[in-house]
PATI-224174 format. One line per field, with one value per residue: residue number from 1; x, y, z of N, C-alpha, C in turn; residue in three letters. Coordinates in nm, 4 decimals. Each point is the difference from the previous one (the first is absolute). Layout:
N
fivex	c(NUM:...)
npx	c(X:...)
npy	c(Y:...)
npz	c(Z:...)
capx	c(X:...)
capy	c(Y:...)
capz	c(Z:...)
cpx	c(X:...)
cpy	c(Y:...)
cpz	c(Z:...)
kevo	c(ALA:...)
// end
This chain:
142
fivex	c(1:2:3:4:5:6:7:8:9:10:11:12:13:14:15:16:17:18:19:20:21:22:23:24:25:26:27:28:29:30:31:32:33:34:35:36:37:38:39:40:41:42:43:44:45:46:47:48:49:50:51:52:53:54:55:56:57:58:59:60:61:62:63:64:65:66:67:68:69:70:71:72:73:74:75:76:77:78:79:80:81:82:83:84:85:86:87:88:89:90:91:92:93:94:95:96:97:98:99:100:101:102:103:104:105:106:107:108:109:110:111:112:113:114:115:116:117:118:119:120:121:122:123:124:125:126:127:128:129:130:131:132:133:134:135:136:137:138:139:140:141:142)
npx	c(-5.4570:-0.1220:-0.0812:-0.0646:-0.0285:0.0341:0.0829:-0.0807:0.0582:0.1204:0.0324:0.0342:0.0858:0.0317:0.0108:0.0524:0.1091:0.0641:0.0020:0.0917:0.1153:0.0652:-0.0230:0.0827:0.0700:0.0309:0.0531:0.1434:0.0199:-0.0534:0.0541:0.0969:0.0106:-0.0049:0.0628:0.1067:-0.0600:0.0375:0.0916:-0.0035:0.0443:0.0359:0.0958:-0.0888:0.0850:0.1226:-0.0591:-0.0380:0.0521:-0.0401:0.1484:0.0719:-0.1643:0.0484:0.0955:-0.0473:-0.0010:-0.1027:0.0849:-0.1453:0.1697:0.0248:0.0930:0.0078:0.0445:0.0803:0.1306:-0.0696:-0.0153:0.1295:-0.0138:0.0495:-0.1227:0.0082:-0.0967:-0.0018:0.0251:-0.1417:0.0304:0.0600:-0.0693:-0.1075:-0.0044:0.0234:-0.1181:-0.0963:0.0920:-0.0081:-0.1193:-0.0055:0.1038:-0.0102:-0.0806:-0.0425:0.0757:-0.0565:0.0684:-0.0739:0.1096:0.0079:-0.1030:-0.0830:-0.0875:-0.0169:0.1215:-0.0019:-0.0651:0.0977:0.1166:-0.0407:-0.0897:0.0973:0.0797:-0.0580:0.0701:0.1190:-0.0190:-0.0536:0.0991:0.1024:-0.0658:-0.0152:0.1578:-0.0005:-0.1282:0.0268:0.1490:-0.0136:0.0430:-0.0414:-0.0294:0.0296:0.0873:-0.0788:0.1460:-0.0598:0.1492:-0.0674:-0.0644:0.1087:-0.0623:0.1434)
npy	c(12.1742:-0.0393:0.1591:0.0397:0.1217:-0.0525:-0.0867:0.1029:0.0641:-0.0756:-0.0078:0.1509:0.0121:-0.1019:0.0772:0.1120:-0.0851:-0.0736:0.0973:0.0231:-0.0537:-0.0358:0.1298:0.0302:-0.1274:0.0728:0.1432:-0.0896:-0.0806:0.1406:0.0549:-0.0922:0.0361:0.1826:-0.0122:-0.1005:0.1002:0.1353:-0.1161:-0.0445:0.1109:0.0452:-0.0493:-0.0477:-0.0825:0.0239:0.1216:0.0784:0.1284:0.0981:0.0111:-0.0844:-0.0458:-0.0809:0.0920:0.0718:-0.1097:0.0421:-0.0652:-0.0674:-0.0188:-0.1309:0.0407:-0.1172:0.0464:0.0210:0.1064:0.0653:0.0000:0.0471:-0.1365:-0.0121:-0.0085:-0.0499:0.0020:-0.0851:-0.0380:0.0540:-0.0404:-0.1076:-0.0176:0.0170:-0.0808:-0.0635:0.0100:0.0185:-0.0927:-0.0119:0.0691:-0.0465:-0.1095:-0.0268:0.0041:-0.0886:-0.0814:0.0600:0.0826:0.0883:0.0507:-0.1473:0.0115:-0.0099:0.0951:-0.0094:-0.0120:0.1253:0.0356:-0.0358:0.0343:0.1632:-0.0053:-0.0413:0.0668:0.1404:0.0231:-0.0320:0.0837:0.0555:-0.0451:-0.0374:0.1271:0.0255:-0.0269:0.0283:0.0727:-0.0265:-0.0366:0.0756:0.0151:0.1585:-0.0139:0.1009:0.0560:0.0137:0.0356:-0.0646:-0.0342:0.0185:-0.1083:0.0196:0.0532:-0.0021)
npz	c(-10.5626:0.0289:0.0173:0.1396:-0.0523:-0.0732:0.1003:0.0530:-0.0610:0.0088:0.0857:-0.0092:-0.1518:0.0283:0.1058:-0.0512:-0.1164:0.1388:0.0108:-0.0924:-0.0448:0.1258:-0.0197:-0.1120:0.0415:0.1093:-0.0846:-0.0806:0.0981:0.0302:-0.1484:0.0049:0.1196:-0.0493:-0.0709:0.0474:0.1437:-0.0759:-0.0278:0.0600:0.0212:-0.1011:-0.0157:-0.0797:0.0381:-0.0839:0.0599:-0.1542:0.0246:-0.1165:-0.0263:-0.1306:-0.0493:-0.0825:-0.0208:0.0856:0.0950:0.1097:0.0217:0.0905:0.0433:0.0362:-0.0047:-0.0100:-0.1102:-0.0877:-0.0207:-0.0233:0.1334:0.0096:0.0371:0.1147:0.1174:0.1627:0.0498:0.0830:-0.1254:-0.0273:0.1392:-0.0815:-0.1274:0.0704:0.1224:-0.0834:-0.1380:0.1107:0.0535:-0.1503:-0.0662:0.1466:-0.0273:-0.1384:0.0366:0.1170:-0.0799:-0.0362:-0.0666:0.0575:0.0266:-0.0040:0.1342:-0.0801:0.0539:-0.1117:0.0272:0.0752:-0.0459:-0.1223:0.1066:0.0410:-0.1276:-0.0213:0.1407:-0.0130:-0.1637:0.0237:0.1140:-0.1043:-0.0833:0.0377:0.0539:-0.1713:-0.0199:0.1220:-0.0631:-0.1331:0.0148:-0.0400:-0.1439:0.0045:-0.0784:-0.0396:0.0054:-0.1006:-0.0409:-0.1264:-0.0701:-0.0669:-0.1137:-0.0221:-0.0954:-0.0174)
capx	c(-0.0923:-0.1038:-0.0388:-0.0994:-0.0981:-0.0122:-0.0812:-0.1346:-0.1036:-0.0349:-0.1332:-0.1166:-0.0310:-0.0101:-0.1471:-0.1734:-0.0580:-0.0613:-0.1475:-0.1194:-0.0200:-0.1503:-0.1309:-0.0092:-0.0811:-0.1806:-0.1172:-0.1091:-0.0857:-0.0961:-0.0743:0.0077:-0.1169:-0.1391:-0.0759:-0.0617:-0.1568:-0.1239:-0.0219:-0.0201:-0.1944:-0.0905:0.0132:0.0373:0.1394:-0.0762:-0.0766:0.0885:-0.0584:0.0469:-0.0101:0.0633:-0.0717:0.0403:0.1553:-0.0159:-0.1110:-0.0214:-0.0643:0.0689:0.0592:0.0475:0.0771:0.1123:0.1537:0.0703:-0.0199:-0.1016:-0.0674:0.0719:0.0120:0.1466:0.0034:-0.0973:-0.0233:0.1376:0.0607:-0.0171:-0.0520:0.1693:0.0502:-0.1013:0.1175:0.1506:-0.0277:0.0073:0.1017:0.1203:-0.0216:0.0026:0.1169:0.0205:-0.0819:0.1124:0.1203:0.0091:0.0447:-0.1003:-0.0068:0.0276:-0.1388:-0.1145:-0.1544:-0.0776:0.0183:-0.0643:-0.1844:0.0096:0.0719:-0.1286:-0.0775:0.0090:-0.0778:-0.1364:-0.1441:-0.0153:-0.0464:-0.1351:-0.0242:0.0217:-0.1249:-0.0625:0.0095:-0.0087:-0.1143:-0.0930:0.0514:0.0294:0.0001:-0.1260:0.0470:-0.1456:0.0873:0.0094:0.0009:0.0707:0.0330:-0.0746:0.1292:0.0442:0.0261:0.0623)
capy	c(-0.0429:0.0604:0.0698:-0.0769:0.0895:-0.0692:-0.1361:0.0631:0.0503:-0.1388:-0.0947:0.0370:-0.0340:-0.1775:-0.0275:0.1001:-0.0198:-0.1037:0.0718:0.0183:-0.1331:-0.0563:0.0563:-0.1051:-0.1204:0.0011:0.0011:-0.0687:-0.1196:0.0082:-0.0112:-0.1776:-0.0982:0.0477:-0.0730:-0.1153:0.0085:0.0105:-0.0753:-0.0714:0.0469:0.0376:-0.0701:-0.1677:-0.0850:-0.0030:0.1170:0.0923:0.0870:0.0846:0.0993:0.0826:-0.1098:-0.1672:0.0037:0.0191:-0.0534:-0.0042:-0.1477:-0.0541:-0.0898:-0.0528:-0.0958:-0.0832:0.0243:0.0771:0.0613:-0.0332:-0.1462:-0.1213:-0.0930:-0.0473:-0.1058:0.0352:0.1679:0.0266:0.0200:0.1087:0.0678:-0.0079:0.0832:0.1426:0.0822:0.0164:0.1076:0.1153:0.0303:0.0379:0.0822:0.0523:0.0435:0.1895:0.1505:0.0394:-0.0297:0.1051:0.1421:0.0828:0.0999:-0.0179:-0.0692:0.0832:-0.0157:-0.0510:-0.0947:-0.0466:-0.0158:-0.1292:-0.1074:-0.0483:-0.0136:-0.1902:-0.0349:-0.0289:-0.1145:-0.1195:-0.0095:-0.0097:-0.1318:-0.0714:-0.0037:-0.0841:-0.1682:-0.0290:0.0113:-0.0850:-0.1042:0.0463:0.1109:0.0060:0.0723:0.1129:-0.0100:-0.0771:0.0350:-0.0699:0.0712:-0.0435:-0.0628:0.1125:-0.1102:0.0659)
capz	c(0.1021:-0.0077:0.1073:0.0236:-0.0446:-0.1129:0.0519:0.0206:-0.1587:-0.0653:0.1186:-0.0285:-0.1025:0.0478:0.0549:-0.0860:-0.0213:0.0559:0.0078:-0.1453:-0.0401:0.0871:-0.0184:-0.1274:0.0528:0.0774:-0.0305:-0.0808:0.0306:0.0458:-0.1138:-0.0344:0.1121:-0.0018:-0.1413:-0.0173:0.0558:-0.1150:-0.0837:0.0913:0.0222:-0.0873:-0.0678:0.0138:-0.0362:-0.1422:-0.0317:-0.0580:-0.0923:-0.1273:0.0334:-0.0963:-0.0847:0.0557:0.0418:0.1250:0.0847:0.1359:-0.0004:0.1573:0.0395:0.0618:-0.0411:0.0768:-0.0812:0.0477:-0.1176:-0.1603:0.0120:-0.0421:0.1035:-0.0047:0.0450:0.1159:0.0976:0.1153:-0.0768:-0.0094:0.1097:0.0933:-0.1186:-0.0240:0.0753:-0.0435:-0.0351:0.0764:0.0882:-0.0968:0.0109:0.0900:0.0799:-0.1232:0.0138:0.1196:-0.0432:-0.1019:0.0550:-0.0532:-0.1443:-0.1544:-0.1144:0.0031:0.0464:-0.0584:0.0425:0.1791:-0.0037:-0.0134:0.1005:0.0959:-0.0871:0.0100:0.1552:0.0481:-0.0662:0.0910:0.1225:-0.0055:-0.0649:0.1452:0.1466:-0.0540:0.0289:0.1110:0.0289:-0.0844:-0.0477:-0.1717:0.0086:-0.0302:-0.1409:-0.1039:-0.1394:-0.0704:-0.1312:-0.1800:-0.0582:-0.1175:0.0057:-0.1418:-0.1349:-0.1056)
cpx	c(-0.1236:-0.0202:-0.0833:-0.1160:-0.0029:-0.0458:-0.1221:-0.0584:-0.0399:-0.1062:-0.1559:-0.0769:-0.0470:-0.1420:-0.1028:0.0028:-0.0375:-0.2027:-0.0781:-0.0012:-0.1595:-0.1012:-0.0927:-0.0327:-0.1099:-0.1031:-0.0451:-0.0262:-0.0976:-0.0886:-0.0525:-0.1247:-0.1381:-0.0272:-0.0294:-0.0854:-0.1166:-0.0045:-0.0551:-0.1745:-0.0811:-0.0135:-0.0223:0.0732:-0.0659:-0.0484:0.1265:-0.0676:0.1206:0.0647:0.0594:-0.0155:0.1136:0.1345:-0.0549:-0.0901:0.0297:-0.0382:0.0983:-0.0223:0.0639:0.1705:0.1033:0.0961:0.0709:-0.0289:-0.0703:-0.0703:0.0858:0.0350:0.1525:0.0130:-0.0779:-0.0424:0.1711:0.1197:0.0319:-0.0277:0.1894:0.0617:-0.0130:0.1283:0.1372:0.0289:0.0010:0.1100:0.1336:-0.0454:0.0039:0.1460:0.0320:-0.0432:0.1458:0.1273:-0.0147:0.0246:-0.1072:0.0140:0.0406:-0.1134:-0.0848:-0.1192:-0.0296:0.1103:-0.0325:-0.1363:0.0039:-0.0089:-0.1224:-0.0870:0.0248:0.0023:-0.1123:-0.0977:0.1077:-0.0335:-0.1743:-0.0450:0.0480:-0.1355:-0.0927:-0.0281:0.0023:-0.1277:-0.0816:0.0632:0.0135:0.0092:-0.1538:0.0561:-0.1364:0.0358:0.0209:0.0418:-0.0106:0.0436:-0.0214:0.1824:0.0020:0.0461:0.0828:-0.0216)
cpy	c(0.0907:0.0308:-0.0634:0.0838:-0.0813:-0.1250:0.0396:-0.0013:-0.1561:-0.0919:0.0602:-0.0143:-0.1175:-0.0029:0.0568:-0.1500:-0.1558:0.0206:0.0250:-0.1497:-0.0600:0.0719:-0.0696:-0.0862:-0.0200:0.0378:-0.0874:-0.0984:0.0435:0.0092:-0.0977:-0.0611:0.0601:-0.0298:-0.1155:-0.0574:0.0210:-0.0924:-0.1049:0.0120:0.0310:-0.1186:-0.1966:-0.0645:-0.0297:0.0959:0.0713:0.1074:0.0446:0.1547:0.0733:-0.0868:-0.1484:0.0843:-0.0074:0.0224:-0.0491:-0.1945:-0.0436:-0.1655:-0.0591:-0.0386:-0.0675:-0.0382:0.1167:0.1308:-0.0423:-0.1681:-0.1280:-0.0853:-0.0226:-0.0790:0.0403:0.1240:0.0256:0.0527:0.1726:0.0946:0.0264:0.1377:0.1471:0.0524:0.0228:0.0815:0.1372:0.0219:0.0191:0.1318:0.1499:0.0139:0.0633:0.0920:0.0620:0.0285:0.1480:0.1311:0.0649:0.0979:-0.0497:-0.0740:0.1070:-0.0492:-0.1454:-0.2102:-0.0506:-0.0125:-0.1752:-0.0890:-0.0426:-0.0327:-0.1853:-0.0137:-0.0385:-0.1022:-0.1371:-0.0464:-0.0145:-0.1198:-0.0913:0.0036:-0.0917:-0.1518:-0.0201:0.0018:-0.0471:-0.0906:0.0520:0.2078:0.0793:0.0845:0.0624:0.0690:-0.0775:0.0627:-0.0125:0.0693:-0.0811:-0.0282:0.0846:-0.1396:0.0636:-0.0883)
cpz	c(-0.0005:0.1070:0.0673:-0.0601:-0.1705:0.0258:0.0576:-0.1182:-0.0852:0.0729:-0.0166:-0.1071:-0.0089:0.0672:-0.0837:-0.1146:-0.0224:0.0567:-0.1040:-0.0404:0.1256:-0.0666:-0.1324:0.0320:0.0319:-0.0973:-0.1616:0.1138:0.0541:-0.0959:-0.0642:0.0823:-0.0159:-0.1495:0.0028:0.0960:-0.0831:-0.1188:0.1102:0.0281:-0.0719:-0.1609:0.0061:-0.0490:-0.1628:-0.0835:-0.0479:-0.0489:-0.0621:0.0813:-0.1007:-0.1153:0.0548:0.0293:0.1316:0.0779:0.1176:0.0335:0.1166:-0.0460:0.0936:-0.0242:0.1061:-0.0636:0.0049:-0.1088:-0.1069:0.0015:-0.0199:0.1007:0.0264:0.1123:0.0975:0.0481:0.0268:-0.0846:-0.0515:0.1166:-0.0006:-0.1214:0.0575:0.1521:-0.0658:-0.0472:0.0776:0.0786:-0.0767:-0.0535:0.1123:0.0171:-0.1144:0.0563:0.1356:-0.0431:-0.0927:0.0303:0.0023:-0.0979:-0.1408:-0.0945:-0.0580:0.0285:-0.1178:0.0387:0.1200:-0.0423:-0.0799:0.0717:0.1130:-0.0714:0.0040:0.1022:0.0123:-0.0491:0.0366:0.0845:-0.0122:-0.0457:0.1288:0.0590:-0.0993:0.0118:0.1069:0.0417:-0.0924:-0.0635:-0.1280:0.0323:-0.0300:-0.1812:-0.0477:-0.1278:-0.1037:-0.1776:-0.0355:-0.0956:-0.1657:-0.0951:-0.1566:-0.0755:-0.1363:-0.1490)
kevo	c(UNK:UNK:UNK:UNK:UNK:UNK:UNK:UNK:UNK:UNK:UNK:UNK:UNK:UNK:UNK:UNK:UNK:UNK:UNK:UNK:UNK:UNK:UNK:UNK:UNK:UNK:UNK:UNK:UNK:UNK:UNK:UNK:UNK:UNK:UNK:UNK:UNK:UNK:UNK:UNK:UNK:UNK:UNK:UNK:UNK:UNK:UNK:UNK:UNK:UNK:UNK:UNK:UNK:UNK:UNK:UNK:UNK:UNK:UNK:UNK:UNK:UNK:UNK:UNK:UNK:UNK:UNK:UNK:UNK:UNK:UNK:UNK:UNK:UNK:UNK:UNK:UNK:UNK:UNK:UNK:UNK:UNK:UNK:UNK:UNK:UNK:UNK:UNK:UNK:UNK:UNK:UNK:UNK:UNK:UNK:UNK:UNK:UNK:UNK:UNK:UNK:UNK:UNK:UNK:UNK:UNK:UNK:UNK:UNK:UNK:UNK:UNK:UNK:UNK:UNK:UNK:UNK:UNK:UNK:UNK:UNK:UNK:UNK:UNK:UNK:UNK:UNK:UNK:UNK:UNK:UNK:UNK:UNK:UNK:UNK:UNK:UNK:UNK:UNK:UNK:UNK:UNK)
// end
């Protein structure tokens, strides 16, 4: 049976890092929403620049598909994907011990939060997502 001074130490652990996980979150969607303002503002729907010659480039888009532009059916469709997404992700994160992840899986987990949630305020406010990222990975010919 466990002490109550060990059931202390665990709750506590739980909360510090139910607290880092929130913090993560917050802060990519806050990252997610202040970039895609400065694409928003500074940029015209269409407009690309060079940031690593054609692999990589700054280009604002619109999209109302899904991953990699691919269609699978209505807004609503992808408004129902993007919570499921976040509320299966979320109950991992809860559902998870704290001491058996490392930093770099919790920064993942909140890392697809947030940019879901950013993408959600997206479709809910422009009916599409806002995209600027734009890679190409040049095609190798053996």
């Amino acid at each position: 049976m466990e002490n109550s001074k060990e059931v202390a130490t665990r709750q506590t652990v739980c909360t510090r890092h139910i607290f880092y996980l929130l913090s993560l979150f917050i802060f990519v969607l806050i990252l997610d929403i202040i970039t895609k303002h400065l694409i928003l503002t500074d940029f015209e729907l269409g407009e690309s620049v060079q940031i690593l010659g054609d692999t990589v480039r700054l280009t604002y888009i619109l999209n109302p598909g899904g991953a990699f532009g691919l269609s699978i059916g209505s807004n609503v469709v992808y408004l129902v994907v993007s919570l499921i997404v976040i509320a299966v992700v979320i109950y991992t994160m809860w559902r998870s011990r704290p001491l058996s992840h490392s930093k770099i899986i919790d920064f993942s987990l909140a890392a697809v939060v947030g940019g879901a949630v950013g993408n959600l305020i997206d479709r809910l406010r422009f009916g599409a997502v806002v995209d600027f990222l734009d890679v190409d990975i040049p095609d190798i010919d053996f």
